[in-house]
C-alpha positions as CSV (number, residue, x, y, z in Angstrom):
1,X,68.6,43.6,5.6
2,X,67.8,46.6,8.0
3,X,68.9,44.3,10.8
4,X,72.4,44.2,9.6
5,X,75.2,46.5,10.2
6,X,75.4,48.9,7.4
7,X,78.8,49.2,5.5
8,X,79.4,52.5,3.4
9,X,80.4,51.7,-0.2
10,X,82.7,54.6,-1.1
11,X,81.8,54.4,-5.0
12,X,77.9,54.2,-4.5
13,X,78.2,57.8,-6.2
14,X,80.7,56.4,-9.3
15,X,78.1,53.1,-9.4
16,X,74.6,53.8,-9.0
17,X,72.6,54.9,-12.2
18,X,70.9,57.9,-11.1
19,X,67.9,57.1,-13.2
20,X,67.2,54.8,-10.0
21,X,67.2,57.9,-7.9
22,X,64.5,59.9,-9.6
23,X,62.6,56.5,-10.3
24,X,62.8,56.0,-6.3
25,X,61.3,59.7,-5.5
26,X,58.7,58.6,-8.4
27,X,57.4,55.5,-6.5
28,X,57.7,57.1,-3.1
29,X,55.2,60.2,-4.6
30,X,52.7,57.6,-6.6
31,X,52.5,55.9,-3.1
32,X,53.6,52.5,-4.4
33,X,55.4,49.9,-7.4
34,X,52.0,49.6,-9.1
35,X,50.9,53.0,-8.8
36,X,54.1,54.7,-10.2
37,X,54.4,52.4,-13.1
38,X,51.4,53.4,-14.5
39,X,51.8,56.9,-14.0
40,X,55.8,56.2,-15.7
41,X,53.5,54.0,-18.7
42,X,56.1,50.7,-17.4
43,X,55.5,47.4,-16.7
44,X,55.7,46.8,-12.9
45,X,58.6,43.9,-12.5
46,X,60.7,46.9,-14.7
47,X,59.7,49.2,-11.6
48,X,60.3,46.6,-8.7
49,X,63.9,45.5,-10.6
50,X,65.7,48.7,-10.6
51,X,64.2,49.4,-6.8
52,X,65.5,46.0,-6.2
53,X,69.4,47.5,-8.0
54,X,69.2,50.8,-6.1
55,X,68.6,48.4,-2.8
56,X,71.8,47.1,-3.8
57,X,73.7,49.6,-4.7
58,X,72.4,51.4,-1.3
59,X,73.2,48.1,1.0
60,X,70.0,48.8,2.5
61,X,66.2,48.6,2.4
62,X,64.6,51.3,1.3
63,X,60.8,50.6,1.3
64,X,58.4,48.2,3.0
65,X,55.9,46.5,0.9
66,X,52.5,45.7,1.8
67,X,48.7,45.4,0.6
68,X,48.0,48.7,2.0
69,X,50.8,50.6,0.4
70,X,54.4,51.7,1.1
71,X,56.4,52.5,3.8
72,X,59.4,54.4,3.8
73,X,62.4,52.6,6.3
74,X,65.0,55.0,7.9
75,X,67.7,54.3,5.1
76,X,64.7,54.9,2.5
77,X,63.6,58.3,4.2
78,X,67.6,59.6,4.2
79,X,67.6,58.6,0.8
80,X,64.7,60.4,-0.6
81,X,65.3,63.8,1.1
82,X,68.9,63.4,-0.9
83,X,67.0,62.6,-4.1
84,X,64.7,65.4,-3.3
85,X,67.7,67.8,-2.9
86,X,69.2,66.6,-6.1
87,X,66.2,67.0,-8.3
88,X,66.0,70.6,-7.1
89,X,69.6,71.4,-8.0
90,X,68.6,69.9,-10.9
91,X,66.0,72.0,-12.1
92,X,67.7,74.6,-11.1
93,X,71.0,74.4,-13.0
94,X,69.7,76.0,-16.1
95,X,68.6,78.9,-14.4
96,X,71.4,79.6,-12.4
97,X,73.6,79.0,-15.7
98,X,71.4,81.9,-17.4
99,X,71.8,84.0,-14.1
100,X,75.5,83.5,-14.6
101,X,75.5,84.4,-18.0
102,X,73.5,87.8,-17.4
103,X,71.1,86.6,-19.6
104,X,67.7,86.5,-17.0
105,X,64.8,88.2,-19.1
106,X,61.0,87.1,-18.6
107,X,58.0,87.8,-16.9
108,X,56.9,86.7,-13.4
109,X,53.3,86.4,-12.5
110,X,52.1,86.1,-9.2
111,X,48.4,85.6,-8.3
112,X,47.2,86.4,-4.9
113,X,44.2,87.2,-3.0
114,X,43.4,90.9,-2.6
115,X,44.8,93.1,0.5
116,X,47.5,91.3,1.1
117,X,50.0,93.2,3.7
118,X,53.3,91.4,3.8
119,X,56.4,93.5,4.3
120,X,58.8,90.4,3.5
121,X,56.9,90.3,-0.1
122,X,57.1,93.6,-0.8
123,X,60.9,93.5,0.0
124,X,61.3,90.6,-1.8
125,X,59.8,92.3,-5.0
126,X,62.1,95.5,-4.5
127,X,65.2,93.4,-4.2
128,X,64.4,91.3,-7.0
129,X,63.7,93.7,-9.2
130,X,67.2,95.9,-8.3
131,X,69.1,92.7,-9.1
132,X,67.6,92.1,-12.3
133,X,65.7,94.8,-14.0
134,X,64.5,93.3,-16.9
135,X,62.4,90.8,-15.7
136,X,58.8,91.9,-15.4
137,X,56.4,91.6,-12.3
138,X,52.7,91.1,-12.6
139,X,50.7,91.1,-9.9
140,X,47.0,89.5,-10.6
141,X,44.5,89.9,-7.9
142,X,41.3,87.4,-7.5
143,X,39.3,85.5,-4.8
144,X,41.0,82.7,-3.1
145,X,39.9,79.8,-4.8
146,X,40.3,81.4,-8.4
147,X,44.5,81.2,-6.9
148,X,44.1,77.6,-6.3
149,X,42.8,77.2,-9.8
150,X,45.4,79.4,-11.7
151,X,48.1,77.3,-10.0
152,X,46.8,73.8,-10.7
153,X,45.7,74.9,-14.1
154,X,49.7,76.3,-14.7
155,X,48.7,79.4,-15.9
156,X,50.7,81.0,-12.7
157,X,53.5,79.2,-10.9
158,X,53.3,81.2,-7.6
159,X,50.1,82.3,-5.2
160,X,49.9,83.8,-2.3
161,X,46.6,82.8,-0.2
162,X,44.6,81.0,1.2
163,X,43.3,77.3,1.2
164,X,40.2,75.8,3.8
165,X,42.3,72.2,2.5
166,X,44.7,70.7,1.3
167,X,45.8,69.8,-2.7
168,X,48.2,67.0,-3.0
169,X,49.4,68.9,-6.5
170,X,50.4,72.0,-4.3
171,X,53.2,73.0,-2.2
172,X,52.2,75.2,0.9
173,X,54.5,77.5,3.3
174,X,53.1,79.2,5.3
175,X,54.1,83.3,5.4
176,X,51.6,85.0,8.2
177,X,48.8,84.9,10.2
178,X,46.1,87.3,9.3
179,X,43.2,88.1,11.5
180,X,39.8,89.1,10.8
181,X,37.5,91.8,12.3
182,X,34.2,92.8,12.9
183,X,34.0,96.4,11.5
184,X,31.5,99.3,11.2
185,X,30.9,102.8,10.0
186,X,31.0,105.9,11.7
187,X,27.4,106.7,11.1
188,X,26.7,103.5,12.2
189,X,24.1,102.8,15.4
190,X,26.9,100.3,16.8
191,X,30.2,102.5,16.5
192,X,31.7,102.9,19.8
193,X,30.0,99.9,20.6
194,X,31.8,95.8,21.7
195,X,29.9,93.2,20.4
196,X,29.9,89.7,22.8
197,X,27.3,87.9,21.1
198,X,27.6,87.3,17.6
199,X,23.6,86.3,17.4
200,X,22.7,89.1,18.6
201,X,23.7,90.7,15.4
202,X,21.4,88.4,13.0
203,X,19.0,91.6,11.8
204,X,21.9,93.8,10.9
205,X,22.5,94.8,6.9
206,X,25.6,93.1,6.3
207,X,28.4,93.6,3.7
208,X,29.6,90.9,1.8
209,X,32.6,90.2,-0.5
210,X,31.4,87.4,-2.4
211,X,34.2,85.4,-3.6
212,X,36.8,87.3,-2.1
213,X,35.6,85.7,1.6
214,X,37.4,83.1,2.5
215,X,35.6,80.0,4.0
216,X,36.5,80.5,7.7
217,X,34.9,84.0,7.7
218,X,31.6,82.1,5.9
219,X,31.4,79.5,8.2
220,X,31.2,82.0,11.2
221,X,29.1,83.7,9.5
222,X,26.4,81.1,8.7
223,X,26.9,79.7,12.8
224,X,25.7,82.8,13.7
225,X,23.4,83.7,10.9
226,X,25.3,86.9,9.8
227,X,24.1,88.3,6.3
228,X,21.5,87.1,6.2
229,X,20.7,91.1,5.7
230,X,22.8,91.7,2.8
231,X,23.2,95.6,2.4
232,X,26.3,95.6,0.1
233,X,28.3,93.4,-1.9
234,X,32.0,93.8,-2.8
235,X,34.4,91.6,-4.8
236,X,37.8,93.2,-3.4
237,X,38.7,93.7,0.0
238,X,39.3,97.8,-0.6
239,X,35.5,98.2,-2.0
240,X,33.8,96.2,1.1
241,X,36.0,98.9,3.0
242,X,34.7,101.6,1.2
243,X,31.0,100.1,1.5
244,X,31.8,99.3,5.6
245,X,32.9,103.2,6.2
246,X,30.0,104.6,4.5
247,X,27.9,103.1,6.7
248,X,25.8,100.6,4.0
249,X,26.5,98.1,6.8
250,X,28.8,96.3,9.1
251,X,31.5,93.4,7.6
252,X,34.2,91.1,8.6
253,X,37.6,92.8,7.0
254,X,41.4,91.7,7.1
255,X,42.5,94.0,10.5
256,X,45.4,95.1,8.9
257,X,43.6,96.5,5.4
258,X,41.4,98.0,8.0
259,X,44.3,99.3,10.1
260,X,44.0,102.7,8.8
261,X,40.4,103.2,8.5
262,X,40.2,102.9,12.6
263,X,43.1,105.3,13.3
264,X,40.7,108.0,11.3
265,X,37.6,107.2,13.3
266,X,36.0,105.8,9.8
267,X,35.8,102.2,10.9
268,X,35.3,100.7,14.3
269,X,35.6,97.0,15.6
270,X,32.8,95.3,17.0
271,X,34.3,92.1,18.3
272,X,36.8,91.4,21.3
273,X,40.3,90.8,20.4
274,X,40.2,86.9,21.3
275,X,36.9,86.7,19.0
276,X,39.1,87.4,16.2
277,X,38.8,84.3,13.6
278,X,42.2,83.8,12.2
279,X,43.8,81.3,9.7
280,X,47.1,81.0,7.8
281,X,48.4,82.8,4.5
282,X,50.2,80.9,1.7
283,X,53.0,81.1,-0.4
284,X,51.3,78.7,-3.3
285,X,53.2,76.5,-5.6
286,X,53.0,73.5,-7.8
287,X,54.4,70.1,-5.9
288,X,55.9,69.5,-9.7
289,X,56.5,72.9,-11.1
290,X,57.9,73.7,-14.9
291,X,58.9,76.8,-14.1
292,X,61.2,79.3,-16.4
293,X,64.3,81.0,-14.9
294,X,62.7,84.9,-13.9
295,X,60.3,82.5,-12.1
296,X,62.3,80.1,-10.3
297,X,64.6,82.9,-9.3
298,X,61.8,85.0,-7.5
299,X,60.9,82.1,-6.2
300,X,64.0,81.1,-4.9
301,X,64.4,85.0,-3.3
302,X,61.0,84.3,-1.7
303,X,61.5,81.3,-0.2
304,X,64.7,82.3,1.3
305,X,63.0,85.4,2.9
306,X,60.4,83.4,4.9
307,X,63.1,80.7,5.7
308,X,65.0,83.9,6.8
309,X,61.8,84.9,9.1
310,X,61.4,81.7,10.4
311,X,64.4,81.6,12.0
312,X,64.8,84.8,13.1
């Protein structure tokens, strides 16, 4: 069928059931007939007789069939970024209709790792908030993984973090890179000081922030036997600072949170610039989010802020 020339029907769009559409994106996501009928509770010739109808309807092959699995087909990879597309609009007619309607009340909660310095957030917040005043914004702060928990669990539909994987049941774009330092005290014995050799600082009281470090920073830090001192402990990112300038011990720290800090003389940075571990920052979601209409629309004013940034 892929072999032959394709002829456009004009009324596919007056023709096909677009039940067929949304059952297509289902057995493309469950990663096969089988799989999506039991995740759908159907009987598999059902499943494999309406992909067989939308084949038709479509005058082309959309998926190849094998032991191993599926694989989309050109025709079948057009199609499901169309499906896609339409089960967005979709889900996002009601809230547009209530948007419309001046009717947008509700409460937005977004759950994000602490220190987070993102000026395209923050103007995303102020914007959203001019346009429509009574919706609420809360802002809960917790370590990293506690984000990717909320999220999966429902209890937030947006996150802003970080993630050492990946979760199939989360969407991720990416909004920054943030860098992490080396930092010490003023009263310290190694302010002023460059650090080359990260062993070299093994005996040194470190500060640590529990489950607020993310697992890049610990696995550098267990290569290189850091903290294995411990001298403070911090669960936010502000306290570890506070801990770090009084001189309880030295601690890796976001280097923009600490921005401030070295401008004063209170903090100093131990490491050279291309010792810096870095890693990406998140904009969390679920893959198949429920979300209500204050939610989808800050989402939606987000989204088009990075896509915005990107392109810039």
């Amino acid at each position: 069928m892929t072999d032959q020339p394709h002829r456009i029907d004009k009324n596919f769009a007056a023709k096909v059931d677009w039940n067929l559409l949304r059952l297509f994106v289902e057995i493309v996501r469950a990663g096969g007939i089988g799989a999506a009928a039991r995740r759908l509770s159907k009987q598999q010739p059902t499943i494999s007789a309406a992909l067989k109808r939308l084949e038709e309807h479509a005058g082309a092959q959309l998926l190849l069939r094998s032991t191993s699995g599926i694989e989309l087909t050109l025709a079948g990879k057009a199609l499901l970024l169309i499906c896609e597309d339409m089960l967005d609009a979709a889900r996002s007619a009601p809230h547009q209709i209530a948007q419309a309607m001046n009717q947008v009340e509700g409460l937005v909660r977004i759950q994000m790792i602490s220190s987070i310095i993102f000026p395209e957030l923050d103007e995303a917040i102020a914007s959203f908030h001019r346009r429509y005043p009574a919706i609420q914004i809360e802002i809960r702060v917790s370590p990293w993984r506690d984000v990717l928990d909320a999220i999966g669990r429902g209890e937030v539909e947006i996150g802003v973090g970080y993630d050492g994987s990946v979760r199939s049941s989360l969407s991720y774009e990416p909004l920054f890179v943030e860098t992490q330092q080396l930092y010490c005290g003023r009263s310290h014995p190694l302010f002023g000081r460059l650090v080359t050799r990260l062993s070299e600082l093994r005996q040194e009281g470190f500060v640590l922030t529990g489950g607020d470090e993310l697992e890049v920073i610990t696995r550098l830090r267990q290569r290189f036997g850091l903290g294995t001192v411990t001298t403070g402990w911090a669960e936010d990112i502000h306290e570890a600072t506070r801990l770090i300038s009084a001189g309880v011990g030295i601690g890796f720290l976001p280097v923009l949170a600490a921005e401030k800090g070295v401008e004063k003389g209170r903090l100093w940075p131990l490491l050279p610039r291309d010792a810096e571990p870095s890693y990406d920052i998140y904009l969390l979601a679920r893959m198949e989010p429920e979300r209500d209409t204050a939610t989808q629309l800050f989402f939606n004013e987000i989204t088009r802020r990075i896509s915005a940034l990107q392109g810039a």
